[in-house]
N, C-alpha and C positions, 0 to 999 in steps of 0.2 A: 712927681705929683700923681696922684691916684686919681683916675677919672670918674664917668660915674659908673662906667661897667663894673670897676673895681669896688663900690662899698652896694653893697646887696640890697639895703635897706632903702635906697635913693635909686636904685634899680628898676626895684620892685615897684615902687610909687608911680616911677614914668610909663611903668609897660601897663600899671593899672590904669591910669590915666588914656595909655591909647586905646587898651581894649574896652573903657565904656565909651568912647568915641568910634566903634566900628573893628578896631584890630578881632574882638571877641571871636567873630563868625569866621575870620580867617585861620584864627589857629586852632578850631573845633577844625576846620578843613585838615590842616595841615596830621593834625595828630589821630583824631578819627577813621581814617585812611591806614591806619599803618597795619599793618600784617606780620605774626610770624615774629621771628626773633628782628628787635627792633634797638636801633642805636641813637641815641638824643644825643645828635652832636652840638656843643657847646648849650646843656641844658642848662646853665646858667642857674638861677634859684629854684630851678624842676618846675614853672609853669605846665611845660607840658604834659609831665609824667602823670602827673590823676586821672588826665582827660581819656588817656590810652585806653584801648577798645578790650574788656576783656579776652583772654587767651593771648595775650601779645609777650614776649617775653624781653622786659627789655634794660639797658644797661643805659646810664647818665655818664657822659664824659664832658668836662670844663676844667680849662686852667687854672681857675681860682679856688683856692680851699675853702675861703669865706665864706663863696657863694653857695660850696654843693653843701655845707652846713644847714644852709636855709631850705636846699633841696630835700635834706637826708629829711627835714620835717614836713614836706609834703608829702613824700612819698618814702617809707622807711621801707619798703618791702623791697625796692629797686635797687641792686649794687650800682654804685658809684665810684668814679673811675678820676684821677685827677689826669693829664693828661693834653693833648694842642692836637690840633685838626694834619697838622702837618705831619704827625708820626703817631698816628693812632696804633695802640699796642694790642692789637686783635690779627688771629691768623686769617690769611686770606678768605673770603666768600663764607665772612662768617652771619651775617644777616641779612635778612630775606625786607627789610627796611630801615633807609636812614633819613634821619628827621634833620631840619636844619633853620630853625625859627629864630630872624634877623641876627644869625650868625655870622655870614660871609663877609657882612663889610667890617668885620672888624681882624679876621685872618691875617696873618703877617704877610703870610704865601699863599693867597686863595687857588693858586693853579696846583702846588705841590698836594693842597688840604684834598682837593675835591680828584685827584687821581689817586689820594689813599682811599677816598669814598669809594672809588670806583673798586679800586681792591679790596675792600672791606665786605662790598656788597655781592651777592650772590648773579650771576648773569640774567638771571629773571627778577631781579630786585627793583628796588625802585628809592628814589631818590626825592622827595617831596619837600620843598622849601616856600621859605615865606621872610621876604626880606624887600628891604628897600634900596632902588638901583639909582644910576644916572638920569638924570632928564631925556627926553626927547627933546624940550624945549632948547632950544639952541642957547638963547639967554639965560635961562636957569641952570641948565649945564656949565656954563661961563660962572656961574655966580658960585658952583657950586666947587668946583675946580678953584674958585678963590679964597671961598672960605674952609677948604679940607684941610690946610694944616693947623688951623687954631680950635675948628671942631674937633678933628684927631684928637688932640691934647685934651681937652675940656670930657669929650667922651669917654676919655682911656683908651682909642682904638680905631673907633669905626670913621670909617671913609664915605662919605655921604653920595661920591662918585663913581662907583664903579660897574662897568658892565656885566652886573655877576650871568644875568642869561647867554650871553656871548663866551663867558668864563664858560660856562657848563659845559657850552656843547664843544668847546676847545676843549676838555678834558678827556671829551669822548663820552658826551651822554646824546641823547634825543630827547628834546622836550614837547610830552602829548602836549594835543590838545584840548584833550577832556582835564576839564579842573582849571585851565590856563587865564588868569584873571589880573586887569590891570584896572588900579586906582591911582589915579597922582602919578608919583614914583614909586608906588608898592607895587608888587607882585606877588604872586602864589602860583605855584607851577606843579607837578609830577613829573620827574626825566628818568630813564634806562639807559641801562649801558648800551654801549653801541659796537666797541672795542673791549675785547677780556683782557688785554696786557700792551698800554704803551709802550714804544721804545726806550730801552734804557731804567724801567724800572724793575727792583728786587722785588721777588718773590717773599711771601715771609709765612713762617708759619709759627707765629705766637697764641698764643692761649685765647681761647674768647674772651677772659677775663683776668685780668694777670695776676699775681700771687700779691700783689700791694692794696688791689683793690676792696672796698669795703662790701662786705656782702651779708653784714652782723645784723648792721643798722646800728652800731655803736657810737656814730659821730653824734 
């Protein structure tokens, strides 16, 4: 069964719906921010990619073909990448920004996704997210841990539980302070690497852009 990450069109509605309730201002943060050759991990229907700061150069990568369809019509001029957070096909320290708006909770391996981040990203880079985590509240943490495996299903993915800032800096990032903002369970952060090369990970040196990707605007 399809969730709602997977049909674009019912996608689109819900994230329109939270940005006229306040999401708006956070992903003008998140995307306005970005510098230099920039990577919109899980851009999903390209929200972000309009918002981009002229001189930014940057690439769309999502698992879903349906969605970057929707993408390829907001922003045609942006190559698009089909592709999963866990094996991103870019040679190491290939971008100087990676973007990541309410991605994480839906990663299969958020620990494996966000150490190819850290590979991806240039040592001076920066890693700028906007995503919804765990409770503090001890009780809604409970609640939320109850109902994650029937929302998984219903969303196509996303984990309404999980400690993605705690993920981060387990990956080997630092999360500034400047920009660091807490709503509810939402968050908006900027983190830096901290570590050039975890234990036990390959080195790689694939293309910034790989030979399947769309760079015509023909979709």
């Amino acid at each position: 069964m399809r969730g709602v990450e997977q049909i674009p069109w019912l996608y689109d509605a819900v994230c329109a719906l939270c940005e006229a309730t306040g999401l708006a201002r956070w992903r003008s943060w998140l995307v306005t921010g970005a510098r230099g050759r920039v990577l919109d991990l899980g851009c999903g229907t390209g929200r972000n990619l309009p918002l981009l700061p002229a001189g930014t150069r940057a690439v769309g990568l999502e698992p879903s073909w349906e969605a970057l369809q929707r993408a390829r019509r907001r922003a045609p001029q942006v190559p698009l990448v089909v592709g999963s957070a866990e094996a991103l096909p870019f040679r190491d320290a290939a971008f100087d920004t990676v973007l990541s708006g309410l991605v994480f909770c839906s990663v299969p391996d958020p620990h494996r996704g966000l150490l190819e981040v850290q590979r991806v990203l240039r040592s001076d880079g920066q890693l700028r997210m906007l995503e919804h985590v765990r409770s503090t509240r001890a009780w809604k943490a409970r609640l939320q841990d109850l109902l994650q495996p029937a929302w998984t299903r219903i969303t196509g993915g996303c984990h309404p539980n999980r400690h993605t800032e705690r993920a981060v800096e387990a990956a080997g990032f630092r999360i500034e302070d400047e920009g660091h903002r807490a709503r509810g369970d939402m968050r908006r952060f900027a983190a830096r690497p901290t570590v050039r090369e975890p234990p036990g990970r390959p080195r790689r040196s694939a293309p910034d852009v790989p030979p399947s990707a769309d760079t015509t605007g023909a979709w």
